[in-house]
N, C-alpha and C positions, 0 to 999 in steps of 0.2 A: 667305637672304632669302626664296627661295620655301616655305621652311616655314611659315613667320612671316607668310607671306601667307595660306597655310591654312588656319594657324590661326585667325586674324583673318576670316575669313568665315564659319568655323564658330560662331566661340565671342561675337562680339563685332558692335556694332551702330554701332560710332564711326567718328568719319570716315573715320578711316586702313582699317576695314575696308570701309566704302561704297568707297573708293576702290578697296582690291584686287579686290574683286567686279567692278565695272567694268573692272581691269587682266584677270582672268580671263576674262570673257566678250567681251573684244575680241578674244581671238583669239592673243594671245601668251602665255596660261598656259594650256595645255589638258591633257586629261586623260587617259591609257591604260587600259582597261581591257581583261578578260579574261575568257572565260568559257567553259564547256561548250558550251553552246550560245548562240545569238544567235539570234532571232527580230526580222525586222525589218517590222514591220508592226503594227497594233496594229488591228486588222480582228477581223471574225469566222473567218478561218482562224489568222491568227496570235494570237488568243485562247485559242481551243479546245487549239490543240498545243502552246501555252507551259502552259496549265491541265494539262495531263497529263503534260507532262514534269517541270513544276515539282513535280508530286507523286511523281513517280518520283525525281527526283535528289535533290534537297533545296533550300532556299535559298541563295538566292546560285549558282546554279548555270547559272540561265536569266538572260539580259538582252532584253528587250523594246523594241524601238527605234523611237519614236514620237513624232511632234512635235504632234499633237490634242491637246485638252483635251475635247473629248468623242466620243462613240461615236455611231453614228449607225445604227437599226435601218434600211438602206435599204432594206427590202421593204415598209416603210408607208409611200412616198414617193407611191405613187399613189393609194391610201387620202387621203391630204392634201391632194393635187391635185383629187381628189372632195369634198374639206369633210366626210368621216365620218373623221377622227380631225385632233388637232392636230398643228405640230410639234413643241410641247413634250412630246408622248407617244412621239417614235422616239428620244431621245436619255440618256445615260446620263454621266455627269462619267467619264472614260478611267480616273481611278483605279480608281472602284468596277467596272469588270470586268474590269481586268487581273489574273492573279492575285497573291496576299499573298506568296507564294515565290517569287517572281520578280522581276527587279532593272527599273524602270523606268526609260529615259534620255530625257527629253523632247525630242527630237531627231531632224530626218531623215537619211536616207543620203544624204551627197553623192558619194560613190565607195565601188564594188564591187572587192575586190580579191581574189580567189575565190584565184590563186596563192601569195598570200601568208599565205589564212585570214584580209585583215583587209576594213574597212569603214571609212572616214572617214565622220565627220559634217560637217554642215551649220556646227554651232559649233565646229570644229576637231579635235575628239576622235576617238583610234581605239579601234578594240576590236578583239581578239583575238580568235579563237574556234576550238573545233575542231571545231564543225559549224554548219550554216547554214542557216534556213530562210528564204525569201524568201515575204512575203506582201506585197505592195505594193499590189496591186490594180491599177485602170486608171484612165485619167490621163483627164479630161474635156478634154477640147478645146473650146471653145465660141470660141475666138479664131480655128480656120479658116473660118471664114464668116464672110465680109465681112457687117459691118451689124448681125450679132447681139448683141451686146456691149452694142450701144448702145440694142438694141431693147428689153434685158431691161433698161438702165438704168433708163429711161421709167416712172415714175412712174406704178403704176394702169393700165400699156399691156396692148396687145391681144396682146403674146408672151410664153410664158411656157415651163419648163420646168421637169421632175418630179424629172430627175437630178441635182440637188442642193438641199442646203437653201440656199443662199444664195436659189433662184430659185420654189422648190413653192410658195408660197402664192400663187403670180401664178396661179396655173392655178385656182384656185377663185374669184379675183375674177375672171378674165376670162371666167370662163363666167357670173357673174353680173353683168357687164356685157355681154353680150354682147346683140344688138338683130337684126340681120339680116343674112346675107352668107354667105362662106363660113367655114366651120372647118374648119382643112386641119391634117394629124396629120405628123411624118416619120419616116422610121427612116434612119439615116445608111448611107454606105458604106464601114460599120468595122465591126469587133466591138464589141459592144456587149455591158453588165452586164445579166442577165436581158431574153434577147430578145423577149419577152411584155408587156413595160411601156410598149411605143409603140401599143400596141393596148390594153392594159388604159383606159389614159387618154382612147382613141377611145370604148369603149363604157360608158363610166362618163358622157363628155360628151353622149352623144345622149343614154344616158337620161335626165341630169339635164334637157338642152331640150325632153324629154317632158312630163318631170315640171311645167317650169315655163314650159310651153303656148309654147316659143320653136319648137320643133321643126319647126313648118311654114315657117319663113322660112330656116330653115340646110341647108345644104349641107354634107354632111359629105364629107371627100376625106382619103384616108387615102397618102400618097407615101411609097412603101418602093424602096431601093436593092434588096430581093429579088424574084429571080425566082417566089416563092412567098407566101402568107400567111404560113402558118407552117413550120416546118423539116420539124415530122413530120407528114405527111401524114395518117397517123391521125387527128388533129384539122384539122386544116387544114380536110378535107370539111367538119366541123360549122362552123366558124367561117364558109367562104364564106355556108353557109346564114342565119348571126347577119346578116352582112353585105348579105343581098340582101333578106333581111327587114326588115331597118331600112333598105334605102335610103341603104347608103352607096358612095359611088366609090372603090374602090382601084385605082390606079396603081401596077403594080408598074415594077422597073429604073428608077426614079424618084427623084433624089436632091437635094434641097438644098443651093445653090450660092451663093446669097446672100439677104438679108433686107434688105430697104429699108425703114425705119422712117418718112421721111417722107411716105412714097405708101402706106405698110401694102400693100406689095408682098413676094412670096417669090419667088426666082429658080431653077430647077431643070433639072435635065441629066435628058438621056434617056440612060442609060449604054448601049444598045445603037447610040444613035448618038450619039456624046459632040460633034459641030457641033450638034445639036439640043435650042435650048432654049425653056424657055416660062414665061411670066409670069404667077402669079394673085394676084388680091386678097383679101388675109386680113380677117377682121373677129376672127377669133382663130387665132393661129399658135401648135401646139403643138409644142415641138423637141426632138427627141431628138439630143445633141449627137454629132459623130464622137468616138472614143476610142482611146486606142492602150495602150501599155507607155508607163510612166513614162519621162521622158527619162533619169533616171538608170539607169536599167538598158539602156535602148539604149545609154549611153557605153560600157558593159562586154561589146564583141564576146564576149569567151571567155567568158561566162555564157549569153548568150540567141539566141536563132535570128535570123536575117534579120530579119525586123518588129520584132523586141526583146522577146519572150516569153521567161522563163526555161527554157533548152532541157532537157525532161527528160525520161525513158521516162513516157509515155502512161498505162502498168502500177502500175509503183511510184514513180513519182512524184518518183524521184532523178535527179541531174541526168546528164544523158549523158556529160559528162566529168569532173567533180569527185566523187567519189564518197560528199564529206561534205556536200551541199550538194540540197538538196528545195526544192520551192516545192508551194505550196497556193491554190487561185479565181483571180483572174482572170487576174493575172501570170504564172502558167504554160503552157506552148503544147500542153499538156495540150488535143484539141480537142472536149471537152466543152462543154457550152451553162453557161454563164457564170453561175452562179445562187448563192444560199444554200444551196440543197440540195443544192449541188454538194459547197459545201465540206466538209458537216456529212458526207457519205458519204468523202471525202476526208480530211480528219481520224484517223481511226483505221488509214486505211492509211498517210498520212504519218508519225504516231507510230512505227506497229509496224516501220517497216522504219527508220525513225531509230534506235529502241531496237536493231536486227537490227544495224545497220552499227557502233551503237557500239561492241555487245561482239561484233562481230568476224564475225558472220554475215552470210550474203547475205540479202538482202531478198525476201521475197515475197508479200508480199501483193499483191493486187489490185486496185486502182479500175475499174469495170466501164464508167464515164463517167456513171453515173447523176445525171438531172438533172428536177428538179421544178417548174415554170413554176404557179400557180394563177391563171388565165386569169378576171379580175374580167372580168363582164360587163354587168354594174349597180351597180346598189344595193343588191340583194337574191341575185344569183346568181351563182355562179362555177364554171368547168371548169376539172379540173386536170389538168394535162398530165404526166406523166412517162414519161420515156424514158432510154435509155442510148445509147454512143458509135453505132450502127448506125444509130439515130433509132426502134430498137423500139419500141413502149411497155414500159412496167415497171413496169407499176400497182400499186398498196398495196391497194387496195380491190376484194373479188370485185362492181363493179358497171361500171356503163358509166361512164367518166369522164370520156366523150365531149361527157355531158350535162348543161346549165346547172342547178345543185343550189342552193339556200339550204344546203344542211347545208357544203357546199364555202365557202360566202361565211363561215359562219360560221367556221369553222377559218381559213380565211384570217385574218379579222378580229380573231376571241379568242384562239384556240389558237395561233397560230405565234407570237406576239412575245411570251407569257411562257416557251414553250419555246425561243426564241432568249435570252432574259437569264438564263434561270434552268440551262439546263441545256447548249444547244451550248457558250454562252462560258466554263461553267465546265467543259467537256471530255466532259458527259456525256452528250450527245447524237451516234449514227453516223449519223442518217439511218434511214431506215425498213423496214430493209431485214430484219430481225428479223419486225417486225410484218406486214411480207408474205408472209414463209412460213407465219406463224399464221393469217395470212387466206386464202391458197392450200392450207392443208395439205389434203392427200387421202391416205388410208389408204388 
């Protein structure tokens, strides 16, 4: 009978196969599969290292385990927040950059089963595998703050956020509604996807109230859960300097706590004295949401560390106790700054030491934590930030990168999103770390 049902969804469009199709996807006909490797994530990390593997093994050999219907280039989220690109320009149908040798399952992971080498899904299905790479990402939370939810429901409102597409276009009407009062920025206290976009969205909005003669009636207030601007000091210095030049207030140890939508009220804790709080009135409230590890990877103690990071050497990128099992960007407790450019340098060390384990070697390659923040500061100028696991810098370019550049704004703007579709997702991109020793070279 259950042959005769598969068949009948394959091959046929009549009732009795409408029917089985419906029998199938409720949950009682599901499906096992099997494979080399399993990538579960359909991201820019689990892009790029199913694109290289799939061309190493052959087909049918990689499964890609993803329940999107499109790709979403998240580093022009603030770009859109700004009104200088759309969002129909960051996104991509999931087919078109998964790779063609690789087995697509449109489905999420509902359990991690690391002892057994299996994965259940969401729609009932396991799969097999004998190696594992986790690319999941990070889960937005926007539902622990009271008030938020409802504020972002609000039609045309005064709250908006960059970190996801459901909510980025609010952030360009509300700065073109926006009339008099404060605009107040946050950075939450969590880790958070490229730490540099709660601030990018800060100096994109004053300029534009420059730009469009609002500037004298707003108050710009920038509330960060960090005891610093920014991580690496290096820039930090130039940044206070952006910041005291434009006349805006940052509050650091500063964290949003709740948002009251009918008073256009924001609620915030002093985390150095967590009884200590204070009330101010938004006229635009821009939120950078808290974020964690997906819950489904927290159910899986023996996968991920304490908070729910996939737990894994820092180095090579394999897991500390499963020895077939990598993770790549945000999901991993890998403590790198959380970026695209994290991933694309990560990539080619995740590969190489997958391919090392497969055929029976030890792993060694190295991720050095290199990480590339490009600090939009306008409309017109941007500083770009790179560093590695110490918070060195680790600059590409023999100049100061310290300092706001149009040639930076423009790479940001042109060159990095056809180098993100055309060439990280299809595997061929490691990050820049070639073109810095050609720019560094000294005889």
């Amino acid at each position: 009978m259950i042959k005769v049902l598969c068949y009948t969804i394959k091959t046929a469009n009549t009732p009795l196969s409408i029917a089985a199709r419906k029998f199938a996807t409720s949950g009682i006909l599901n499906e096992n599969h099997k494979c080399k490797l399993l990538v579960v994530g359909g991201g820019a990390g689990g892009c790029s290292v199913a694109a290289k593997a799939s061309n190493k093994l052959g087909a049918g050999k990689v499964i890609v385990l993803e329940p999107a219907d499109n790709h979403y280039y998240q580093p022009m989220f603030t770009l859109i927040g700004g009104g200088i690109k759309k969002l129909e320009d960051s996104f991509r149908p999931m087919k078109s950059v998964l790779p063609a040798l690789a087995t697509w399952i449109k489905d999420s992971a509902a359990k991690f089963e690391p002892e057994s080498n299996t994965v259940h899904t969401s729609g009932g299905d396991t799969i097999e595998y004998e190696y594992l790479l986790v690319a999941v990402g990070l889960q937005l939370n926007y539902d622990k703050i009271p008030g938020l939810l409802e504020a972002l429901s609000i039609p045309n409102g005064k709250v908006c956020s960059n970190y996801s597409p459901k909510y980025v276009d609010r952030t360009y009407q509300a700065l073109k509604n926006f009339r008099t009062g404060n605009a107040v920025f946050t950075f939450p206290n969590s880790p958070v996807k490229c730490p540099g976009a709660p601030q990018k969205v800060l100096y994109i909005a004053e300029h534009y109230l420059r730009k469009s003669r609002k500037r004298k009636n707003a108050q710009l207030h920038y509330n960060t859960s960090l005891p610093v601007l920014f991580g690496v000091k290096h820039y930090a210095d130039a940044l206070w300097e952006i910041v005291k030049k434009r006349d805006i207030n940052v509050n650091l140890r500063t964290n949003l706590v709740e948002v009251k939508p009918g008073t256009d009220e924001a609620v915030f804790e002093n985390l150095d004295k967590p009884d200590e709080r204070f009330t101010v009135k938004y006229e635009l409230l821009h939120v950078t949401p808290p974020m964690g590890a997906p819950d489904v990877l927290k159910a899986c103690k023996s996968l991920v560390t304490e908070v729910g990071f996939v737990d894994v050497n820092k180095d090579t990128l394999q897991h500390q106790k499963f020895s077939n099992v990598f993770a790549i960007g945000d999901c991993s407790s890998s403590p790198n700054s959380k970026t695209a450019a994290s991933v694309a340098a990560q990539s080619q060390v995740v590969y190489k030491n997958l391919m090392a384990v497969m055929e029976g070697r030890t792993p060694n390659r190295v991720f050095d934590g290199y990480a590339s923040c490009p600090l939009v500061t306008g409309y017109n100028t941007c500083m770009l930030a790179e560093f590695d696991y110490s918070l060195t810098p680790l600059e590409t370019f023999p100049l100061d990168q310290r300092k706001e550049r149009f040639t930076m704004y423009l790479m940001k703007k042109d060159f990095m999103p056809p180098l993100y579709w055309h060439l990280l997702l299809n595997g061929l991109w490691n990050g820049p770390g070639l073109m810095r020793k050609l720019m560094h070279f000294r005889l």
